[in-house]
Residue, then its C-alpha position, 0 to 999 in steps of 0.5 A: x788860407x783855405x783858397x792857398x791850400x786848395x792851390x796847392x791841392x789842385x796842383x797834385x797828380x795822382x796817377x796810375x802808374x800807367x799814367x806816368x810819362x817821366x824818365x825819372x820820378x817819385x812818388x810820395x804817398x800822403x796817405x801814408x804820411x798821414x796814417x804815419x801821423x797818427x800812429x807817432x801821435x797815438x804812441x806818444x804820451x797824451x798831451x804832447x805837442x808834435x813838431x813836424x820837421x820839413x825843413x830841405x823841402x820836407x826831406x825832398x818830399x815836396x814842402x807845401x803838398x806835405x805841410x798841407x797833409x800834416x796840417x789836416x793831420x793833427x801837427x800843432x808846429x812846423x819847424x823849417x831850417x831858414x828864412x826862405x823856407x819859411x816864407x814858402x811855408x807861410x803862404x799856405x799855413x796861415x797863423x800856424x807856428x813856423x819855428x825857424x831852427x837855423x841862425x837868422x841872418x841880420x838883413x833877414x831879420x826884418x822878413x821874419x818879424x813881418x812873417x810872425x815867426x817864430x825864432x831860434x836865438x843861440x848869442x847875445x848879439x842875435x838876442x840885441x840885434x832882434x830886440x833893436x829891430x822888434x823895437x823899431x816897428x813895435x812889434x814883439x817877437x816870439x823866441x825859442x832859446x836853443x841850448x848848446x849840450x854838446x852838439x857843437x853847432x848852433x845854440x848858446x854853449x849851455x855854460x852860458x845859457x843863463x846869461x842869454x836867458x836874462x838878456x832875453x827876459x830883459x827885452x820887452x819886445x822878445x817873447x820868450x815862448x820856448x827852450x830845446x836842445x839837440x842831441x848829436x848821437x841819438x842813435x849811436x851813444x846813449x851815454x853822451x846822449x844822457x850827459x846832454x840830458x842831464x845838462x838840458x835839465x840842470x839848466x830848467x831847474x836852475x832857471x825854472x823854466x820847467x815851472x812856466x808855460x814854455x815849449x820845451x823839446x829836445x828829441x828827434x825822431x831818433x830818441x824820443x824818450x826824454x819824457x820817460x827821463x824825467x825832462x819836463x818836455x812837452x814836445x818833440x820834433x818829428x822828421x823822418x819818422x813821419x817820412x816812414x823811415x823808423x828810427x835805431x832799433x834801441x829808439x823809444x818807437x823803433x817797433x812803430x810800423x810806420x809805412x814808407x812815404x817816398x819811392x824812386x823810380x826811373x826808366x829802360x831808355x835803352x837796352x843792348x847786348x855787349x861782349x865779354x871785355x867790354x868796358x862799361x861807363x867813364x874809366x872802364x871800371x867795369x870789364x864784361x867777363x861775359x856777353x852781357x845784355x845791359x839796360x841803360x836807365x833814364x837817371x844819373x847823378x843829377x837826378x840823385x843816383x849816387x855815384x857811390x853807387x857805382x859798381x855796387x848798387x841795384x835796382x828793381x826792373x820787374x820785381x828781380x833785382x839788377x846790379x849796376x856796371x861801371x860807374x854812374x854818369x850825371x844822366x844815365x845808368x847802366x845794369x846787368x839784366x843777366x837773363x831777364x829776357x821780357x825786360x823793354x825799352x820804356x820798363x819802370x825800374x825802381x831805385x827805391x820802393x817795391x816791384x812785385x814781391x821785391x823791395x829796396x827800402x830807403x835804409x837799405x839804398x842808403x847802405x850801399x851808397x854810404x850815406x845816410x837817409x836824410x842825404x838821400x832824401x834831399x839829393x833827389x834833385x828837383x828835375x825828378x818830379x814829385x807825383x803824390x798820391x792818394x792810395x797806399x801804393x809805391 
């Protein structure tokens, strides 16, 4: 494993920023998702286990370079979204506990026993399927029963946990080693959110699973609080709070000060001057009401630039803020440089991140695209090159 890590080690660049030479990219700071870490950990109750959530290429980040930091760190469990990324992630992590959240498919099954994996099960045929194949080349599988309190989406509705529970516990080749559950509107509706609580508890009561040596977690980054309601939790899963990105401000952590871990950034490809009435991009939807010098930027939509940005968005070009003209095209932008007359062609202009004393941080590019963080994150797409740094700065 230490061979793998100084790979992928070895693999990372860490410039200044007159070194980058990239039409569009982003930099990810493991320094600070480091120092993240240790601030989640150190305000968590004593004791309990950190799941580190890297599923979608760690948010975008990048999987290996940042499993490889939160490994150093302290995370005791990865939990990735599919088989494919667990076999990434298995190159580099050793023994490490990799928890795979999503179903596993019946022809993935073989792979993910030969990877000691660790599996979610939510059906009795899941349960049947993996206990024939676990028999079949004498092996035991290590399973986390995921319970369905009202997500609706994967895991057993949990009016029939009980019966999946002792299917399991009646296959010796299953390894029950952990319960959890998810929350739908963490962030939003603290009363359902307390309704699934209550269910996930009646649950570990009835079987008494509380009582055996089980992991058990049901909290993301956006509730964190279940050990302060009684649940007999002993961990949590970690994804964008680790990222810098704090959770809704009635959150256990929301007061965290958690530093930013991703940056957006692109270039001045072109810069021109335009006569009121002139149409800007593809529908014109945008006319010039007034001579304008306009900058046309290295990225588009396919570098993760929202079309939702369309005529609403901004962007940082030597610390002013710059709006976007007409709409975003799947290589190019263009933006008003109003009087800003120092600006050239080959100038960083920043998507999300900082520029002198001014910022547009993850949360606020979201808002004007209409989407969520976590959207965001994972639609960078993977023609913008990861540059990882060492020092703080973004």
């Amino acid at each position: 494993m230490a061979s793998a890590i100084a790979d992928v080690l070895g693999t990372m660049s860490h410039p200044t920023e007159s070194d980058v030479r990239m039409r569009a990219w982003a930099e990810i700071s493991l320094s600070n998702l480091e120092r993240n870490l240790y601030q989640i950990k150190a305000a968590l109750p004593k004791g309990l286990r950190y799941i580190a959530v890297v599923k979608a290429d760690a948010y975008g980040h990048g999987l290996l370079p940042v499993a490889v930091r939160l490994m150093r760190s302290g995370a005791d469990m990865f939990a990735v979204a599919n088989i494919a990324e667990a076999a990434e992630l298995r190159e580099i992590a050793g023994d490490w506990p990799i928890l795979v959240l999503g179903p596993v498919l019946p022809f993935e099954m073989k792979a993910a026993i030969d990877m000691n994996l660790i599996l979610s099960l939510s059906s009795r045929e899941e349960c049947e399927s993996l206990a024939r194949l676990a028999g079949s080349v004498s092996k035991s599988v290590a399973v986390h029963l995921k319970i369905d309190t009202g997500m609706g989406r994967a895991g057993v509705w949990y009016e029939q946990a009980g019966e999946l529970l002792e299917a399991v516990r009646a296959q010796p080749m299953l390894d029950l080693q952990g319960i959890y559950t998810h929350f739908s509107c963490a962030d939003s509706d603290p009363q359902f959110t307390a309704e699934q609580r209550q269910r996930f508890q009646a649950i570990m009561n009835q079987y008494g699973l509380g009582q055996q040596p089980l992991w058990v977690h049901a909290d993301n980054s956006a509730g964190l609080d279940s050990f302060t309601r009684g649940l007999p939790v002993n961990g949590v899963r970690v994804g964008l709070l680790q990222f810098g990105v704090r959770p809704h401000p009635f959150s256990l952590l929301a007061g965290l000060q958690v530093e930013p871990v991703f940056s957006f950034h692109t270039r001045v490809g072109l810069i021109k001057t335009l006569p009121a009435g002139t149409g800007i991009s593809y529908g014109r939807s945008h006319i010039l009401p007034r001579k304008t010098r306009v900058a046309v930027l290295t990225s588009g939509y396919a570098d993760g630039v929202p079309t939702t940005l369309s005529n609403r968005g901004h962007v940082l070009i030597r610390g002013r803020l710059c709006p976007v003209l007409g709409r975003v095209t799947m290589d190019q932008t263009v933006v008003d440089l109003g009087a800003q007359e120092e600006v050239c062609v080959g100038d960083k202009a920043t998507w999300i991140g900082t520029q002198q004393e001014a910022g547009i941080d993850l949360i606020a590019f979201a808002r004007q695209a209409g989407q969520i963080p976590w959207e965001v994150l994972c639609s960078v797409s993977k023609r913008v090159q990861r540059v990882y740094r060492t020092d703080s700065a973004l």
